[in-house]
C-alpha positions in Angstrom: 1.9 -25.8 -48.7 0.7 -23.5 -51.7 3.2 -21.5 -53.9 1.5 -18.8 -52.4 2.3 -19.5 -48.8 5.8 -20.4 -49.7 8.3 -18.8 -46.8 9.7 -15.5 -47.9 13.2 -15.2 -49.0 15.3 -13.7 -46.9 16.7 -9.9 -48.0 20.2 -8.5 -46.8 21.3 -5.3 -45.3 20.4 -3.4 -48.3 17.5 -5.0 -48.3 18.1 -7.1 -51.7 17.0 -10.8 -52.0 19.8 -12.7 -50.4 22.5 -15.0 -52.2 21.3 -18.7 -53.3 23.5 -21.6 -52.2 23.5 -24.9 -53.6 22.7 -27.3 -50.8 21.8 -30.8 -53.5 21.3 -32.5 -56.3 18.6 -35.3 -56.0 17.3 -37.7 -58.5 13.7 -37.4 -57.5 13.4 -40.9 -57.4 10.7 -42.3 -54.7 9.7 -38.6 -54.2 12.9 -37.6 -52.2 13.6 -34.3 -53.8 9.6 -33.2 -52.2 10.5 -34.4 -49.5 13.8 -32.8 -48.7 12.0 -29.7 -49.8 9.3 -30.9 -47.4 11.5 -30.9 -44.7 13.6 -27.7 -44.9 10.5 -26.0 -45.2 8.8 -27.5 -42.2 12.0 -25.9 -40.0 11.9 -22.7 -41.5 14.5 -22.2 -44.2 13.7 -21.1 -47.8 14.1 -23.5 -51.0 14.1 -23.6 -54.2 14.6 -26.1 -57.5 16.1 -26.1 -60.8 16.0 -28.8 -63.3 19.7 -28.7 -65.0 19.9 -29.6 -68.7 16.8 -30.4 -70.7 16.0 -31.3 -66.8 12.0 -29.1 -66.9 10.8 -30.3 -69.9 11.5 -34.0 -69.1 9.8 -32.9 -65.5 6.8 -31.6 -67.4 6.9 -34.5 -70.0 7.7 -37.7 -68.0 7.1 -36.6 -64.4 11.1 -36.4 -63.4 14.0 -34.9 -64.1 17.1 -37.1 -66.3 20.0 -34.9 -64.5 17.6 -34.7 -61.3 17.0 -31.8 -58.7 19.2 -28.8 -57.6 17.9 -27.5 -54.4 19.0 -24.2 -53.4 18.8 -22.3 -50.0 19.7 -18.8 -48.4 23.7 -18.6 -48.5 23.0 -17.9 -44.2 20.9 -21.3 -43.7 23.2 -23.2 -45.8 25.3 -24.7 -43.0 21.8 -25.3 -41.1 19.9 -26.9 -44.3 23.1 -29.2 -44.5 22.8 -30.8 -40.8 19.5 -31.4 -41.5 20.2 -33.1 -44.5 23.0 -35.3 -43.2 20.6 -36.0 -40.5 17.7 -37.0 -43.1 19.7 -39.1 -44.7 20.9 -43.0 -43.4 23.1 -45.0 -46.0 24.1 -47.8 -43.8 21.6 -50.9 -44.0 23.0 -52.1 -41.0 22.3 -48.4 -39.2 18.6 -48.6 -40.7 17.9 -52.2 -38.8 19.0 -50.2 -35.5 17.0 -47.8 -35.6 13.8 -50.3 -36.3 13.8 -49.9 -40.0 13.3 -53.4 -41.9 15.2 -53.6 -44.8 14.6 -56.9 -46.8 14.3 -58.3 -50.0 
C-alpha cells in the first residue's frame, strides 16, 4: 500500500484528528514491525511509527532501528489492534509444532 492510500485517521466529535495510543514496541528484526503494520492495516485500523532515540537516523543509515519500532493506533481501535496482536503472535515452541509449524535447528 502507497503512503498515499494509507487509511485515513479517524477524527472525533469535533471533528479533530483523534488521540494516538501506543499499541508496541518492536525490534524490526525479520521484518516484524511491517508486518504488524501489515496486518492492522489489512483489518482496517490506522497506524503509525516512531523511531525512539537516535532510532530514524539509524533506520535511514543501517536499515533498522537500535531502540526498535513504536507503533501507534487510534485510542478507539486500541483494544481491537491488541487482540489482533495477541493473536499474531505465538511464543510457545511447543504451541508452534501444533499448529503445523516446524521449528528446528
Amino acid at each position: 500500500m502507497k503512503k498515499s492510500e494509507r487509511l485515513p485517521w479517524p477524527k472525533n466529535e469535533a471533528g479533530e484528528p483523534e488521540e494516538a495510543a501506543f499499541l508496541c514496541n518492536l525490534m524490526g528484526l525479520d521484518l516484524d514491525d511491517n508486518i504488524r503494520i501489515n496486518m492492522l492495516e489489512a483489518y482496517g485500523i490506522p497506524c503509525f511509527c516512531t523511531y525512539p532515540g537516535d532510532g530514524t537516523f539509524a533506520k535511514i543509515v543501517l536499515g533498522m532501528s537500535g531502540e526498535g519500532t513504536n507503533i501507534f493506533v487510534p485510542a478507539s481501535r486500541l483494544e481491537e489492534a491488541k487482540a489482533l496482536c495477541e493473536d499474531a503472535i505465538i511464543e510457545d515452541p511447543e504451541e508452534e509444532e501444533t499448529q503445523g509449524i516446524s521449528v528446528s535447528d
